[in-house]
Every structure is written in structure tokens, then in C-alpha cells.
C-alpha positions, -999 to +999 in steps of 0.1 A: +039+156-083+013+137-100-017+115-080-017+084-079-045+069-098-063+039-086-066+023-122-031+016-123-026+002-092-057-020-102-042-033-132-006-032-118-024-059-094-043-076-121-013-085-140+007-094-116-019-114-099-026-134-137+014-141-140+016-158-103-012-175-106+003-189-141+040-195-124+024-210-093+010-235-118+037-244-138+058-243-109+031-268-089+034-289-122+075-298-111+056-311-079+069-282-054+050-266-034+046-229-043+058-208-008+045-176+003+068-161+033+051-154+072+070-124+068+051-111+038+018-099+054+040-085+084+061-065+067+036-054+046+013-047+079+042-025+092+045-003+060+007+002+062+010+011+100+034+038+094+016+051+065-016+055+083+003+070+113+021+097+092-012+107+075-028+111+114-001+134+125+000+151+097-037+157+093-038+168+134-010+192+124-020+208+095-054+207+112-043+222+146-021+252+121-054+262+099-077+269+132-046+288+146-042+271+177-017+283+204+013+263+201+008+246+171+034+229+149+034+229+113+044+205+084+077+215+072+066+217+034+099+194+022+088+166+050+051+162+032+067+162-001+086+131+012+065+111+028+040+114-003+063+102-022+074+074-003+035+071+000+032+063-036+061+041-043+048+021-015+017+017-031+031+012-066+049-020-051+023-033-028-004-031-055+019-057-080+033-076-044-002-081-034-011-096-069+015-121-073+006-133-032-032-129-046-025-156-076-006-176-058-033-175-031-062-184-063-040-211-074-038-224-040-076-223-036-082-239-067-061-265-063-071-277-029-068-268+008-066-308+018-025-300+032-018-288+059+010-268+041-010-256+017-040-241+038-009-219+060+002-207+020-032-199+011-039-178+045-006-163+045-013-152+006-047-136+016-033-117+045-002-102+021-034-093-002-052-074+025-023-057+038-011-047+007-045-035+000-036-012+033-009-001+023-027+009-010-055+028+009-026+046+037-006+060+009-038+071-010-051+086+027-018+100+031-017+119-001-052+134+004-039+145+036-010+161+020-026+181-008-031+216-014-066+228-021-070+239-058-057+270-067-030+275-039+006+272-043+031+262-016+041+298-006+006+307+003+001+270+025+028+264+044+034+226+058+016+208+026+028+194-006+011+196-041+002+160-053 
């Protein structure tokens, strides 16, 4: 499995981010106001949330295992591969989310907070930012968690995945 790389996700946001901000204009310039959901940063929040958690447990676990501790329950090897994967393809979708909320949330500054409307847009585009950037930084956690140190192979390291 390869690691995620943090220059991607960057410019996954960076693009994204340019072709909202671009939409959000033209579609400002039909005289509509462009909407970001209340559900966005929630959702997104959430996804973070169990991210972090799984990277916790998993890191007390594999933790708990190395130091040999009575009682101690591994990582089954196929559940780490999983939950790194769905680490990454969360953060490949809340890096290019989190860019679109971002330029909608740039156009929105630039264009003027005077509306009420637009003020609620413009906070609910910065939180989707920040807790997409959550999300980014769980899944990353979560894979670093997760890997095996150089050199081992699963059969020597039970309860870890190779990222």
C-alpha cells in the first residue's frame, strides 16, 4: 500500500479550492447566493473523530502487545489494512472537499460579509476547511500508527499493516 503524500493532498486542495472559488463567482454573477451546507463541517467533524479514535486504540494496542503486557489484545493484521485504507480515501476526498468549501469561503470574504446570509456561508466554509484539514491530519496519524518499521514484513509484526 503506498503512503499518502501530503503534496497531493495539497494540490488536490489547491485546485479544487481555485475552481470553487471561480464557480462561486460566476455563479454569484446570476445573483444567487452561493450555499455551503451546516452539515458539511459536521459530517466532516465526525469522520475526523473516528479517524483519530481508531488511531488511539490502535496505537494503545499495538503499544500494550510490544511491551507484552498480560492480557493484551492485538491488531488483527486484515483490520489495520482496512482502516488505513479507508484512512486514505478519506483524506483523498476531504483534501479536494475542503478546497471547494475553502474557495467558496475566499469568494465569500472577498466579496463582503455585510449579509447576514453570507457571514453564516463564510463561517460554515471555514469550519468544512478545518475539519477537513482533520480529517487530513487523522488519516495521516492513523497511518503512521499503522506502519511497520523498515525492514519487517507482516509475518514477523503481527496486528500492523505495511503503508
Amino acid at each position: 500500500m503506498k503512503q499518502l503524500h501530503i503534496k497531493v493532498l495539497v494540490g488536490l486542495f489547491l485546485a479544487a479550492g481555485v475552481l470553487a472559488w471561480g464557480g462561486a463567482r460566476l455563479w454569484d454573477s446570476f445573483g444567487t447566493l452561493v450555499s455551503v451546507p451546516m452539515a458539511a463541517p459536521i459530517v466532516l467533524a465526525l469522520i475526523a473523530a473516528v479517524l483519530a479514535t481508531m488511531a488511539f486504540s490502535f496505537r494503545s494496542r499495538l503499544r500494550a502487545q510490544r511491551e507484552r503486557r498480560q492480557g493484551a489484545k492485538g491488531v488483527e493484521p486484515l483490520f489495520a489494512a482496512r482502516a488505513v485504507v479507508f484512512g486514505q480515501a478519506s483524506a483523498l476526498v476531504a483534501a479536494p472537499v475542503a478546497g471547494l468549501y475553502g474557495g467558496v469561503g475566499a469568494f465569500l470574504l472577498t466579496s463582503g460579509l455585510e449579509l447576514a446570509p453570507r457571514r453564516d456561508q463564510a463561517i460554515y466554509a471555514g469550519l468544512s476547511v478545518l475539519a477537513g484539514a482533520a480529517v487530513v491530519i487523522a488519516a495521516m496519524f492513523l497511518e503512521r500508527v499503522c506502519k511497520l518499521p523498515e525492514g519487517e514484513d507482516n509475518h514477523d509484526h503481527p496486528g500492523a499493516s505495511r503503508a
